[in-house]
N, C-alpha and C positions, 0 to 999 in steps of 0.2 A: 746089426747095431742100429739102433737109433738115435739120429744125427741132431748135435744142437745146435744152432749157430748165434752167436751175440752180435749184435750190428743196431744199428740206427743211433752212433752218436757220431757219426763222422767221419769211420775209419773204415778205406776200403777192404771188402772183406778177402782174408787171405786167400793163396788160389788153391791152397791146401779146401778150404772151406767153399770154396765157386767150384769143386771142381766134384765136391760130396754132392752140392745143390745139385749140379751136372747129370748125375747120376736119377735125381732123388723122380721116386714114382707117387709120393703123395709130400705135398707139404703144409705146414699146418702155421699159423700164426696171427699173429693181428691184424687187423684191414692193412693199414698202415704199413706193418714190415712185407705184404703181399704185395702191395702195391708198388712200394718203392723197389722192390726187388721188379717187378714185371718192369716199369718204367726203365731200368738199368739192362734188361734183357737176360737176366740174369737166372728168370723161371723155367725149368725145361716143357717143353709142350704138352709132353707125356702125361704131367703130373696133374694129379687131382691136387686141388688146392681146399682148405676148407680152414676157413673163419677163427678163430679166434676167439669165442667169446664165454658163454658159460664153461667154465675146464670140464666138467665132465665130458658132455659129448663130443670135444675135441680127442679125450683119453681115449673114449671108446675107439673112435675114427681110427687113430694111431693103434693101438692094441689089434685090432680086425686087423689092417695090413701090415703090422709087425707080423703077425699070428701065420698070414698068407704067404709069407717071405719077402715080402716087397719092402723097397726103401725106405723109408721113413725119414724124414728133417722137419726140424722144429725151430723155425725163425723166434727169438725173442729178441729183450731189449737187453741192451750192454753185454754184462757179465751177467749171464740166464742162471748160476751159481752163488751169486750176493741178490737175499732176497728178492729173487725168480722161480722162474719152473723146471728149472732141475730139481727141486725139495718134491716134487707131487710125483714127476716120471720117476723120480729113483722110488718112492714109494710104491710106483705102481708096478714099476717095472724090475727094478732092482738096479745099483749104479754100476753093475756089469755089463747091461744092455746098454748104457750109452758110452756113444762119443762128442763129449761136448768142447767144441770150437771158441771159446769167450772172446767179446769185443772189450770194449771198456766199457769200466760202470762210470752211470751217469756222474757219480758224488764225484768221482775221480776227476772227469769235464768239467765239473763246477768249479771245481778248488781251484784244477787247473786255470780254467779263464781267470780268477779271482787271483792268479798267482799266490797260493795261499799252500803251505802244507797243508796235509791231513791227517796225519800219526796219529794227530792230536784230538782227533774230531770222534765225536761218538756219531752212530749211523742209528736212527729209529724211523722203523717202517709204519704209517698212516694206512696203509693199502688195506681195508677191511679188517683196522683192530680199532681200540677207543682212541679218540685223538687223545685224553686228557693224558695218556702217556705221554706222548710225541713232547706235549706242552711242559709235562712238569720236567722234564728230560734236558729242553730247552732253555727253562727256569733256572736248572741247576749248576750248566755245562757251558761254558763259555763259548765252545764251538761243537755246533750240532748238525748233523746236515739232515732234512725229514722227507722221505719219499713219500710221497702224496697218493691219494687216490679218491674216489668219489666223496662227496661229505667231508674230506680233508685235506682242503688244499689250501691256498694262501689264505683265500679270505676268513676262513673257521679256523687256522692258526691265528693269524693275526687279532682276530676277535678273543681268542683264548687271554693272548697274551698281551693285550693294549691296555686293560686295567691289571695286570698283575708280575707285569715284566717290560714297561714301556720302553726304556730304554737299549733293547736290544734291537740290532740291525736284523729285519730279512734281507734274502739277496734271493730272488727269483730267478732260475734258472726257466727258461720256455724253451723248448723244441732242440736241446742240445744238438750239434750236429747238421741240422737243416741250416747249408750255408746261406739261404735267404731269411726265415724263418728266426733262427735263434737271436735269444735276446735277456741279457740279464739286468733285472730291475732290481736296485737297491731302495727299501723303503722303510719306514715305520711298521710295527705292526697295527697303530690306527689306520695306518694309509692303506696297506695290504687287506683289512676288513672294509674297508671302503670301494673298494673295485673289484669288474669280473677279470677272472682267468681264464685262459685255453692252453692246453699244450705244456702244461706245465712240468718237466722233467722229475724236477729239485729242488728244496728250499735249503738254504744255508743258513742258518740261526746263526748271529756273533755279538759277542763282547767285545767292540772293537780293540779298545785298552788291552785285552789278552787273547790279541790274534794270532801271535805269535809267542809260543811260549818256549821254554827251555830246549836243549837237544833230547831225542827219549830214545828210548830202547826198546820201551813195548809200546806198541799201540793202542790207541781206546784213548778212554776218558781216563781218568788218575788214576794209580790206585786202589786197592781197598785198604784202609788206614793197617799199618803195621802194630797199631794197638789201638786202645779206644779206653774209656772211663778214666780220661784223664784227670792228672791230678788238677786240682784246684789253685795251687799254684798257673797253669797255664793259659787262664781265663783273669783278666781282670773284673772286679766286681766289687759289691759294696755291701761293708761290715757282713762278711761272710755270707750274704743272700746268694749262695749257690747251691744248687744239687750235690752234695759232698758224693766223691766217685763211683763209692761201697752203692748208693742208690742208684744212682747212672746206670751204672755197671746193670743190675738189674732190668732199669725202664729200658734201657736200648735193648736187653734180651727179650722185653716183653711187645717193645715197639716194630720191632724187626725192618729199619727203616732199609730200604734198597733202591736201585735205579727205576726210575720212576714211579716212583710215590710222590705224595704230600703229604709232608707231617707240620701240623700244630704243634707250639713248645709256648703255652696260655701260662701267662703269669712270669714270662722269660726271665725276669730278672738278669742273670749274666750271661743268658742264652746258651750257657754249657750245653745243652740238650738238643738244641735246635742246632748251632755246629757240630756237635758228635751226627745227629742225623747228617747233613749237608756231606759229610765228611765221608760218610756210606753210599752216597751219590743219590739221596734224595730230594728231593726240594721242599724245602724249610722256611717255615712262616716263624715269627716268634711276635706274639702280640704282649704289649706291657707298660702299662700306665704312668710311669715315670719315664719324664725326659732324659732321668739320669739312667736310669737303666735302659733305653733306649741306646744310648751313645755309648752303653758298655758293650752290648749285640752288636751293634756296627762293628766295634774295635775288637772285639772278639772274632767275628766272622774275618773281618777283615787280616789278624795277626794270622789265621788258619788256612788262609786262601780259597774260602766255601762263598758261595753268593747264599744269605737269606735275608728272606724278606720283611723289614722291622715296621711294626704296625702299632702307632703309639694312642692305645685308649685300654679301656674296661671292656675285658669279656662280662657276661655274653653280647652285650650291645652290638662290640665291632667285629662280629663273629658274620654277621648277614653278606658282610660285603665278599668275602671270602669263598676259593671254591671248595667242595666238601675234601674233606681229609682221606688217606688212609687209613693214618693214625692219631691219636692226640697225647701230650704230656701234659698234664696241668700240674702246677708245681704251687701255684696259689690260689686268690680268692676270696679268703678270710666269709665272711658271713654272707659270699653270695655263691659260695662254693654248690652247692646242691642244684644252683638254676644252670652255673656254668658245666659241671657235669652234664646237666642232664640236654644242654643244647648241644654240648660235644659227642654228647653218646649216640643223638638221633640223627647226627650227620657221617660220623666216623663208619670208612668201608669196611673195617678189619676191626680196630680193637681203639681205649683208651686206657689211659695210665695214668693213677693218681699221686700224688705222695702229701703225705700229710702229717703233722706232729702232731694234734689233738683229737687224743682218745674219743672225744666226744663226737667228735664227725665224721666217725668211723659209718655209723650206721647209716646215717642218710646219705653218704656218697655209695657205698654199695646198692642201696633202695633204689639212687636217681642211677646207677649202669644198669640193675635189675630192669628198671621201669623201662628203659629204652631197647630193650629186646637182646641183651645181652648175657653172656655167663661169666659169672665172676668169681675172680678170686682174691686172694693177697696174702701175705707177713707183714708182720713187726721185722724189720731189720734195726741187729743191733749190734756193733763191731766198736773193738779197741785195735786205737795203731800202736805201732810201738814210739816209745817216747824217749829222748837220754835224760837220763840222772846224773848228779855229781860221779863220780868215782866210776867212770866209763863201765856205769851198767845201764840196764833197759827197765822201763816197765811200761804198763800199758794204760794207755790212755782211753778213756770210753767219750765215745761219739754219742749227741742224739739221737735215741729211739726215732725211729720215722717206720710209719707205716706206709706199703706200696700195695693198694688196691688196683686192679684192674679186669675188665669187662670186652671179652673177645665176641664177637657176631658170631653165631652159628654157620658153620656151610650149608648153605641150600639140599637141601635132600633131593637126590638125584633118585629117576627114576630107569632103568634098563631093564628090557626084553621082561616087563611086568612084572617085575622085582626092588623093592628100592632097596637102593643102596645106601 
């Protein structure tokens, strides 16, 4: 078996796990967990020791004296099982070859000092993926904790989020554990872009106001909504300037908003769209030229318990300030609709969605998703709800024709073993 062991936030290691090290004839791990293990006497003499650093040739090391019969132990950090290196040995090895020993994970030590739950918190890992996940994650979740790593630590969080989320708390976690060392910094994310970091375990993302939320049962972030294209009734708004549901219904299947995206919802009006996105646990901008529809978003997001972000001018003008999208909904526009497509189509990572009532705009809005490297499609949607008549019968009432164009990006053409895919 090859041995895991979680340590370095604090907790002595059990002698179940001092007594595997005991044993161990090679052991493998980070400068740091070698070290503090040698310092503690804790390394047996016998063992070859070896570094930590690029995973492959650690794999190999391990693999050669797996292969030879010899012990094998793998010092990591916390819980080596929560976003660690149990995910690569069980790949490499299969999760029958190990025995893994967990310490505690870091997020756990954070919350803890913070005396905070964390049922509630969602976990997104920085460590060699894009931070703009991490950030829109944080945008959207009132409690997030973000594992850091090169390129993505406080200061490139904080930077993400000081124009487009100022008012959220970090709380820097450094060097869990190191009872000299450890130290947790409550700041801005201006402030956290403004200084260097070392040692940095954990960041805690919060909405103070909903630091505390209900009792739960499941863990995570919220939910996924138990239904969605809601009615119109459940939005307040003005002289019926809403996305009527029948079309929702649609844009969100076409949008496919999920945990950490950004979705655009350009011409908000009652922001229906930008809260059903929010709602799916993505992070939601809704930009919208009236003050009065401005303060409907608010009141909307607000009755639904979603954070988006309300941004009161004319696309495309106040589209620059913005980070690029996943998705986009434009729901308006009127005679400037073909320049605002086409600024949304050449930022959108995945797709946009139009909807529109005049025949006549049909073609330049498909022209301006065509023009920005996109493939496109759409319907006429046209539905009758039912309606009451006198003498407790029904009939049907017909909704405005609205057409829903939209323009998805191609996937990158993959090339494998000189074949493309």
């Amino acid at each position: 078996m090859i041995t895991v062991i979680g340590t370095g936030t604090g907790a002595p290691l059990a002698p179940d796990a001092l007594a595997a090290l005991a044993e161990a004839t090679l052991v493998t791990g980070a400068a740091r967990h070698l070290a503090a293990a040698e310092a503690a006497a804790e390394l047996p003499p016998q063992a070859k020791q070896v570094v930590l650093g690029p995973l492959a040739p650690a794999l190999d090391a391990v693999a050669e004296h797996h292969e030879r019969g010899g012990r094998a132990v793998v010092l990591a950090s916390g819980d080596p099982g929560f976003f660690g290196i149990v995910r690569a040995l069980a790949e490499r090895f299969g999760p029958q070859e190990l025995d893994v020993r967990p310490g505690t994970a870091s997020v756990a030590v954070a919350f803890a000092r913070l005396g905070l739950p964390w049922d509630d918190a969602l976990v997104v890992s920085a460590h060699g993926r894009d931070l703009r996940t991490a950030a829109n994650v944080c945008r959207a979740h009132p409690k997030t904790a973000v594992l850091t790593g090169p390129g993505a630590g406080p200061a490139e969080l904080g930077a993400e989020l000081a124009r487009r989320a100022p008012e959220r708390l970090l709380v820097v976690a450094s060097a869990l554990g190191d009872p000299e060392r450890e130290r947790l910094v409550r700041v801005s994310p201006a402030e956290a872009a403004a200084r260097e970091w070392d040692a940095v375990s954990v960041i805690v993302c919060l909405d103070e106001e909903k630091a505390l939320s209900p009792v739960r049962t499941v863990a995570g972030g919220r939910a996924t909504p138990d239904r969605w294209a809601l009615d119109e009734s459940a939005f307040t708004h003005r002289d019926s300037m809403i996305t009527k549901a029948e079309v929702r219904a649609l844009a969100l299947a076409r949008l496919g908003p999920r945990l950490g995206d950004l979705v655009w919802d350009i011409g908000a009006g009652s922001g229906s769209v930008a809260v059903e996105c929010a709602r799916f646990g993505a992070a939601a901008v809704a930009v919208e030229k009236t003050a009065e529809g401005c303060e409907h978003v608010r009141a909307n997001a607000a009755a639904h318990g979603v954070d988006v972000r309300v941004v009161h001018g004319a696309a495309p003008t106040v589209l620059s300030d913005l980070a690029d999208p996943d998705a986009v909904f434009i729901g308006g526009g009127g005679r400037e609709l073909p320049a605002i497509v086409t600024a949304c189509a050449r930022r959108a990572r995945r797709s946009v969605v139009v909807a529109l009532a005049a025949l006549d705009r049909v073609p330049a809005v498909r022209a301006a998703l065509a023009g920005a490297g996109l493939e496109t499609d759409g319907v006429l949607l046209q539905s009758s709800r039912l309606a009451p008549l006198p003498g407790d019968v029904t009939r049907l009432a017909a909704t405005n024709p609205v057409f829903l164009l939209w323009g998805d990006r191609p996937a990158p053409v993959s090339v494998v073993e000189g074949a493309v895919q």
